[in-house]
C-alpha positions in Angstrom: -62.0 16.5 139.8 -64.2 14.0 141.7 -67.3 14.1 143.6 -69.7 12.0 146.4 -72.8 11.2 144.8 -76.0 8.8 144.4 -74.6 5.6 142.5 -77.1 3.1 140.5 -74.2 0.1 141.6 -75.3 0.3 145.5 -78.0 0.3 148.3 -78.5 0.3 151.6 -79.3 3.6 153.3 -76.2 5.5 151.9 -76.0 4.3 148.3 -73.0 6.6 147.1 -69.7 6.7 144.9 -67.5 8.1 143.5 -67.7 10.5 140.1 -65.5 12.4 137.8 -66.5 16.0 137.3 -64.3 16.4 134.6 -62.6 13.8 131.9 -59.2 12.0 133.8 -56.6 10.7 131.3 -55.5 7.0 132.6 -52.7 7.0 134.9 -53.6 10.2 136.6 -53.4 10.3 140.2 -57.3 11.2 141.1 -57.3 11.2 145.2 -54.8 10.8 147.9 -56.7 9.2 151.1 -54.8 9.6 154.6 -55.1 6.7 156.6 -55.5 5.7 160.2 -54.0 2.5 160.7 -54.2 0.0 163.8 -52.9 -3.5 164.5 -54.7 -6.4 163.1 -54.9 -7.6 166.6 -57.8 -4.5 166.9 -59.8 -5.6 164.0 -62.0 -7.7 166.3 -63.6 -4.5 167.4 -63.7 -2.9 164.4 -65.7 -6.0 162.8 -68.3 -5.2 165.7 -69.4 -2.4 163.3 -70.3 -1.0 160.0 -66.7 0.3 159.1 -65.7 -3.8 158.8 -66.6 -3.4 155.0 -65.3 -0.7 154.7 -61.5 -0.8 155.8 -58.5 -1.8 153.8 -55.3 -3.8 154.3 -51.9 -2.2 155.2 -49.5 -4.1 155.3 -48.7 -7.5 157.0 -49.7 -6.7 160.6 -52.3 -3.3 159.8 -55.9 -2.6 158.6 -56.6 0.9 157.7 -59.6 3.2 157.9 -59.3 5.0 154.8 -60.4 8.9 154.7 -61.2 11.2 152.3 -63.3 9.9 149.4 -61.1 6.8 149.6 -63.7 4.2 151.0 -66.6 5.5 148.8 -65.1 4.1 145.5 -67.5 1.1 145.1 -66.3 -2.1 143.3 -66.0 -3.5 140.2 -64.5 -6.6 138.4 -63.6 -4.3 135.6 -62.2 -1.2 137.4 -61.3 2.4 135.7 -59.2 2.9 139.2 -56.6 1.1 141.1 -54.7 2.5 144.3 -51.2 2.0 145.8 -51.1 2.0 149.3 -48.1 4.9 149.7 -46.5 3.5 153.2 -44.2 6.6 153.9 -46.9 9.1 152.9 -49.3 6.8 155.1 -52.2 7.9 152.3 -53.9 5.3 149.6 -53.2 6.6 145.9 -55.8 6.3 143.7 -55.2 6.5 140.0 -57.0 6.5 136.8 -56.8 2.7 135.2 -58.2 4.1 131.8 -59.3 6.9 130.6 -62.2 8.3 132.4 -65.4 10.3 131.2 -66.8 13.2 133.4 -69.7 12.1 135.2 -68.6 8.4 135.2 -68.5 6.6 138.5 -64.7 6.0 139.7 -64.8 2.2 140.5 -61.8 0.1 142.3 -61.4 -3.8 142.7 -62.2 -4.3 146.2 -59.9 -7.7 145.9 -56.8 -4.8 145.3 -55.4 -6.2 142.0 -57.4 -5.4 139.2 -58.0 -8.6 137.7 -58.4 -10.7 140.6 -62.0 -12.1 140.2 -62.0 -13.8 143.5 -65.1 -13.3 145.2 -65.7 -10.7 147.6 -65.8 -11.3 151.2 -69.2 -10.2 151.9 -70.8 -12.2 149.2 -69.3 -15.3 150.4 -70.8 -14.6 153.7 -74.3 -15.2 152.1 
C-alpha cells in the first residue's frame, strides 16, 4: 500500500516520503507506527541530534520516536493524512484524509491537527 521513495517536497541528504502504491479511499487506516516513548525530561539529549525533527508528542509528559514509515510522512498545510496517536496500542495511526491517488506522496500536518497553520518549529528557528 505505501512506499519510501525520492520526494520533490524535501532536501537534505535523505530527501524521502511517503507514496501510495495503489489508490486509498479517505478514512482508511494506511500505517500503524510502534513507538518508543521516553520522558520529556530526556528530550534534552535527544535535541543533541538529528532525530529532534523528527519525533512526535505523546502525551503530557512523553515524546516519541516514531518507527515504521511513520516519521517519513513529510508535511503539508493541506494534508491527505492525519494520525491518532493509539495510547494502549502504543503505535501512531495514520489514516487517509481524502481520497488518495497511487503514486501520490502521503503528506501529514506536522502541527497534528490538520488545519492548524501555525508555523513549524524549524522555520521559526530561522
Amino acid at each position: 500500500m505505501i512506499e519510501v521513495k525520492t520526494s520533490p517536497l524535501s532536501d537534505g541528504e535523505f530527501n524521502r516520503g511517503v507514496f501510495a502504491t495503489r489508490a486509498i479511499k479517505k478514512g482508511e487506516l494506511i500505517h500503524e507506527a510502534p513507538v518508543i516513548p521516553y520522558p520529556n525530561r530526556e528530550h534534552i539529549l535527544i535535541e543533541q541530534t538529528i532525530l529532534e525533527d523528527y519525533v512526535f508528542e505523546y502525551g503530557k509528559n512523553h515524546t516519541a520516536v516514531v518507527l515504521g514509515y511513520g516519521m517519513l510522512f513529510n508535511h503539508s498545510y493541506k494534508p491527505n493524512c492525519t494520525y491518532d496517536i493509539n495510547f494502549p496500542n502504543h503505535t501512531f495511526d495514520f489514516y487517509a484524509y481524502s481520497d488518495i491517488k497511487a503514486g501520490e506522496e502521503l503528506l501529514i500536518n506536522y502541527n497534528g491537527d490538520v488545519d492548524n497553520n501555525d508555523p513549524l518549529w524549524f522555520n521559526m528557528e530561522n
